[in-house]
N, C-alpha and C positions, 0 to 999 in steps of 0.2 A: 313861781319865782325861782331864780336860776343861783347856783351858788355864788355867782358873780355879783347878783345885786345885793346878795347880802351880807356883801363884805366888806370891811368898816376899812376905815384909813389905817389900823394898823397892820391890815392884812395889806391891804395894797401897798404898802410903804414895805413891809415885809417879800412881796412878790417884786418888787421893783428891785429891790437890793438882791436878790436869788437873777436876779436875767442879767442884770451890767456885773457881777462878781466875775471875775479874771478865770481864765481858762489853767487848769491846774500848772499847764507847762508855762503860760504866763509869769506864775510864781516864780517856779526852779529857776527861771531864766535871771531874774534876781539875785537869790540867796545870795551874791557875791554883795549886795548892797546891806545886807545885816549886818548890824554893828559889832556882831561876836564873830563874825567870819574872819579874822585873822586866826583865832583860834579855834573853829569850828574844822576850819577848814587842813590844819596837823593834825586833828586827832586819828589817830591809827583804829583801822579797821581789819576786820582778816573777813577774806573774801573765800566761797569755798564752792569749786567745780567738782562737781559727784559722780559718776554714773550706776548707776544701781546693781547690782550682781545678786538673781532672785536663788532661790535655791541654796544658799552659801548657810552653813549649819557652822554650831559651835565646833565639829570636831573638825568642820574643814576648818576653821580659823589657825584652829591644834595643831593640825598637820601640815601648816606651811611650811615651806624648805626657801631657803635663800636660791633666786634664782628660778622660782616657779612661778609660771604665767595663771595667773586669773582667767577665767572665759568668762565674759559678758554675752547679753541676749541684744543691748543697745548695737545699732547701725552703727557704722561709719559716718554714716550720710545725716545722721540725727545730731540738732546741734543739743549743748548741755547748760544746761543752765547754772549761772553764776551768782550766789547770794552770799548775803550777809546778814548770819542770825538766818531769821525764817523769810527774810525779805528778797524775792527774789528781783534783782536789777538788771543782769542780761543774759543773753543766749550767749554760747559760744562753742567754739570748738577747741579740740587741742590739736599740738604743733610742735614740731623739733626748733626749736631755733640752735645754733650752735651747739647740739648735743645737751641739750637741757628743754627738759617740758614747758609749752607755752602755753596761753591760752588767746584764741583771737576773739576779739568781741565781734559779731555776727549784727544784733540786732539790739533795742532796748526793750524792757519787758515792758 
């Protein structure tokens, strides 16, 4: 006997609802139709592009001077990722725009 046949209509009514459920991006493509989305959708977030600098000790933090460049081990060519909180939402890189740091979204995570 197969696990198939010995599964009762609530399994089956259970496995039938898991195959026709909506494809995750299905959802997002939505959220404009929730009813808190006027307000959902002001709420302010702070969004934060990192790139990691390995080796960096408390006495280097110390000895910063105005004017001193950081080394990183990160590529050029390597994009950075963009989150909020621990959530990370997209790839990107950075950018001059008019003499002010940018940041371009590349990809979605």
């Amino acid at each position: 006997m197969t696990n198939t046949e010995n599964a009762t209509p609530d399994d089956e009514r259970e496995h039938a609802a898991l195959s026709i459920a909506p494809h995750p991006a299905a959802w997002m493509q939505r959220i404009e139709q929730h009813p808190e989305w006027p307000l959902v959708s002001r709420m302010p977030m702070r969004l934060a592009a990192a790139i990691p600098v390995t080796k960096f000790r408390v006495g280097n933090l110390l000895g910063l001077a105005v004017g001193q460049v950081i080394e990183s081990a990160w590529s050029s060519a390597q994009d950075i990722t963009l989150k909020t909180g621990n959530v990370q939402l997209f790839w990107s890189e950075f950018e001059v725009v008019e003499q002010r740091m940018a940041v371009r979204l590349t990809r979605l995570a």
